[in-house]
C-alpha positions in Angstrom: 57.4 -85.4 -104.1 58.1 -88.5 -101.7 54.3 -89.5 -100.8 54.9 -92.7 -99.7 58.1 -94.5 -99.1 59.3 -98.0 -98.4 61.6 -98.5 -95.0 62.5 -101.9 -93.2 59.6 -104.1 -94.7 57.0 -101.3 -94.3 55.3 -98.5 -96.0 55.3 -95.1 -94.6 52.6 -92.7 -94.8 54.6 -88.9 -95.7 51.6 -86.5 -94.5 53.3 -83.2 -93.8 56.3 -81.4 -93.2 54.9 -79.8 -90.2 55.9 -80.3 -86.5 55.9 -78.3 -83.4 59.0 -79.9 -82.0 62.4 -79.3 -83.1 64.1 -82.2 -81.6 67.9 -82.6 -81.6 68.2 -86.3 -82.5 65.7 -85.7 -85.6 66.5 -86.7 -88.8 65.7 -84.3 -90.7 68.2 -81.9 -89.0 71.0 -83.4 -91.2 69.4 -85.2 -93.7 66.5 -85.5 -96.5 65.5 -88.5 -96.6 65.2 -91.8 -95.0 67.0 -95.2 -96.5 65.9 -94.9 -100.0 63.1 -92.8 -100.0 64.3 -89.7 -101.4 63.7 -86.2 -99.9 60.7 -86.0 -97.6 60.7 -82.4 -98.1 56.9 -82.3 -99.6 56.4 -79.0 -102.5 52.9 -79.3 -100.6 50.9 -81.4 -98.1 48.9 -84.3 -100.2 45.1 -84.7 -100.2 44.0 -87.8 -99.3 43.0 -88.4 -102.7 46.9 -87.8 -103.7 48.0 -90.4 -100.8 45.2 -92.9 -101.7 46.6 -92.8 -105.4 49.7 -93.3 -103.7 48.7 -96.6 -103.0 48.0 -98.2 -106.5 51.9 -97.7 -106.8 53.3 -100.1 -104.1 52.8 -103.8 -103.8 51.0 -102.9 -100.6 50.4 -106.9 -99.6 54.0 -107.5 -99.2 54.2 -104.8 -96.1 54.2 -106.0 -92.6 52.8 -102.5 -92.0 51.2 -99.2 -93.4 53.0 -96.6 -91.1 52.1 -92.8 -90.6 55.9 -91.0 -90.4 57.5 -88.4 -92.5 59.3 -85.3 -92.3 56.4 -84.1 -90.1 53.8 -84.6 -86.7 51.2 -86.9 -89.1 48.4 -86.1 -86.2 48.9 -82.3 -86.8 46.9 -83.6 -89.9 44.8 -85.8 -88.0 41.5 -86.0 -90.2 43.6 -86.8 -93.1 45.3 -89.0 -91.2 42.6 -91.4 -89.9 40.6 -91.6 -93.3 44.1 -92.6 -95.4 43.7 -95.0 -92.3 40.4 -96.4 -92.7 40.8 -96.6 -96.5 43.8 -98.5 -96.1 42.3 -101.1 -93.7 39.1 -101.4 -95.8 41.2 -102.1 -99.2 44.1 -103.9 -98.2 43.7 -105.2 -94.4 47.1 -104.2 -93.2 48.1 -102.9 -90.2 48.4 -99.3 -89.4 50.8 -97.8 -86.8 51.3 -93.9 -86.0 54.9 -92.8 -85.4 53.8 -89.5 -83.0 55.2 -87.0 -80.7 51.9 -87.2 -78.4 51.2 -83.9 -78.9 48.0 -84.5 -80.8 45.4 -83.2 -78.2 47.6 -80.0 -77.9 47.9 -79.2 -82.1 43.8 -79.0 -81.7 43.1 -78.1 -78.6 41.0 -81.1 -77.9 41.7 -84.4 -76.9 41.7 -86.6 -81.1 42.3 -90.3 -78.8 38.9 -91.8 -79.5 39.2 -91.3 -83.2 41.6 -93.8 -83.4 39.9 -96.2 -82.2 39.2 -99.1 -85.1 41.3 -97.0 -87.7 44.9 -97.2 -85.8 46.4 -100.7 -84.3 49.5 -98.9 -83.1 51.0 -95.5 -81.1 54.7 -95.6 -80.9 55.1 -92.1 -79.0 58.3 -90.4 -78.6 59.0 -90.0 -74.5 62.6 -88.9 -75.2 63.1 -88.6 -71.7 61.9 -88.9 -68.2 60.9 -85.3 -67.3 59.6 -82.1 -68.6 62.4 -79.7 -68.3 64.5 -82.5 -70.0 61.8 -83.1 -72.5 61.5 -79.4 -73.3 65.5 -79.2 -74.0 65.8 -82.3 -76.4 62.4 -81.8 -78.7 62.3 -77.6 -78.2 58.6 -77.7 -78.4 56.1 -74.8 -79.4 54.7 -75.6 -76.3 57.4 -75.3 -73.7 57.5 -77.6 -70.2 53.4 -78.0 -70.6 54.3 -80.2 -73.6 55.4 -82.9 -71.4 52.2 -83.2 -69.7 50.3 -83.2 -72.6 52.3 -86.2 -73.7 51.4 -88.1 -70.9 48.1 -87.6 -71.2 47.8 -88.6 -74.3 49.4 -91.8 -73.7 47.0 -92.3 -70.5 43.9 -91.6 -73.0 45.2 -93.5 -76.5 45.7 -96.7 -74.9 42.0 -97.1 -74.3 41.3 -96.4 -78.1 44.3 -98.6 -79.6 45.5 -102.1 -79.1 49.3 -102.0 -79.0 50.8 -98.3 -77.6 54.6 -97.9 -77.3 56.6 -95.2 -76.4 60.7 -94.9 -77.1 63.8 -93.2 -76.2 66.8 -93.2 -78.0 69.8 -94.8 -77.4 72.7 -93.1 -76.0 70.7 -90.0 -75.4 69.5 -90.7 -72.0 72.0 -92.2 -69.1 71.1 -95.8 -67.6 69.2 -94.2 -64.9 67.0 -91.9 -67.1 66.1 -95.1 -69.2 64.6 -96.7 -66.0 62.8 -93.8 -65.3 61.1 -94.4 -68.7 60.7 -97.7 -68.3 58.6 -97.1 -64.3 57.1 -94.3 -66.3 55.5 -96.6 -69.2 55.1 -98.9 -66.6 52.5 -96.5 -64.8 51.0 -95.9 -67.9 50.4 -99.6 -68.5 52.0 -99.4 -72.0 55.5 -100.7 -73.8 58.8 -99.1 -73.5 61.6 -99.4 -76.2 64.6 -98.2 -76.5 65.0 -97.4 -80.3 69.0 -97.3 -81.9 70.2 -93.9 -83.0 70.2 -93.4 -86.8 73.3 -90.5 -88.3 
């Protein structure tokens, strides 16, 4: 099974299958896999001693970035998560970015943002949209409107715990005016917006 996976100049981190969203514009509504990885679809969720293995595989110096994204929310496994994390900065000194829905603190029922802190450089959260009745149609959360909400908090609270947080929309799923909502939105929040290309 698909562990670990290269993707533009990167290495990505394949934690779980799990999520509690079930967006529209996801990838794995149509496909397997991502470029070359193969199928994401894991026969079981890896222990960290099966991703550090992982490692030893890959010329891990020649990545810009070691980046937690699969088939799957990686902070619904967040434990596993942030040791790969500090195992990977202690060995190789890379970078480490999460790819998340910011729905961390509602998985566990607590809020996970100051474990980041030393372990993870980078958020890049999924916004998706400008408001939560929106929000709630496009990812078709476990958790309904409330989900929304407990994004934004999230990205209120990780940014004091992580150097670099971005969240993203993508493009051609919001109108003009729905992306500058996003953007006054991040702005608030004093973190990046982007507006990330749609992949078929």
């Amino acid at each position: 099974m698909t562990i670990l996976y290269e993707y533009h100049h990167n290495l990505y981190v394949n934690l779980t299958n799990r999520c509690p969203c079930a967006c529209t514009f996801c990838l794995r509504q149509n496909r397997d896999g991502v470029g070359e990885s193969g199928s994401l679809w894991l026969e079981q969720e890896p222990s960290v001693e099966q991703v550090k293995a992982e490692f030893a595989k890959f010329p891990v110096e020649q990545y810009d970035e070691i980046v937690f994204c699969g088939f799957g929310e990686p902070t619904g496994r967040i434990a596993e998560l942030l040791e790969v994390a500090g195992y990977v900065k202690s060995r190789y000194q890379k970078k480490i970015r999460v790819n998340t829905n910011g729905l961390g603190n509602l998985i566990h029922g607590r809020d996970i943002t100051p474990e980041f802190k030393g372990k993870v450089d980078k958020i890049s959260i999924s916004l998706n949209t400008p408001n939560a009745k929106r929000f709630d149609e496009l990812t078709q959360s476990i958790f309904g409107e409330k989900a929304f909400d407990g994004l934004m908090e999230f990205a209120g609270k990780v940014k004091e715990y992580v150097p670099e947080v971005v969240m993203t929309t993508v493009a051609t799923t919001l109108t003009e005016e729905e992306e500058e909502q996003c953007g006054e939105i991040c702005k608030r929040l004093g973190v990046r917006y982007r507006i990330r290309p749609w992949e078929d």
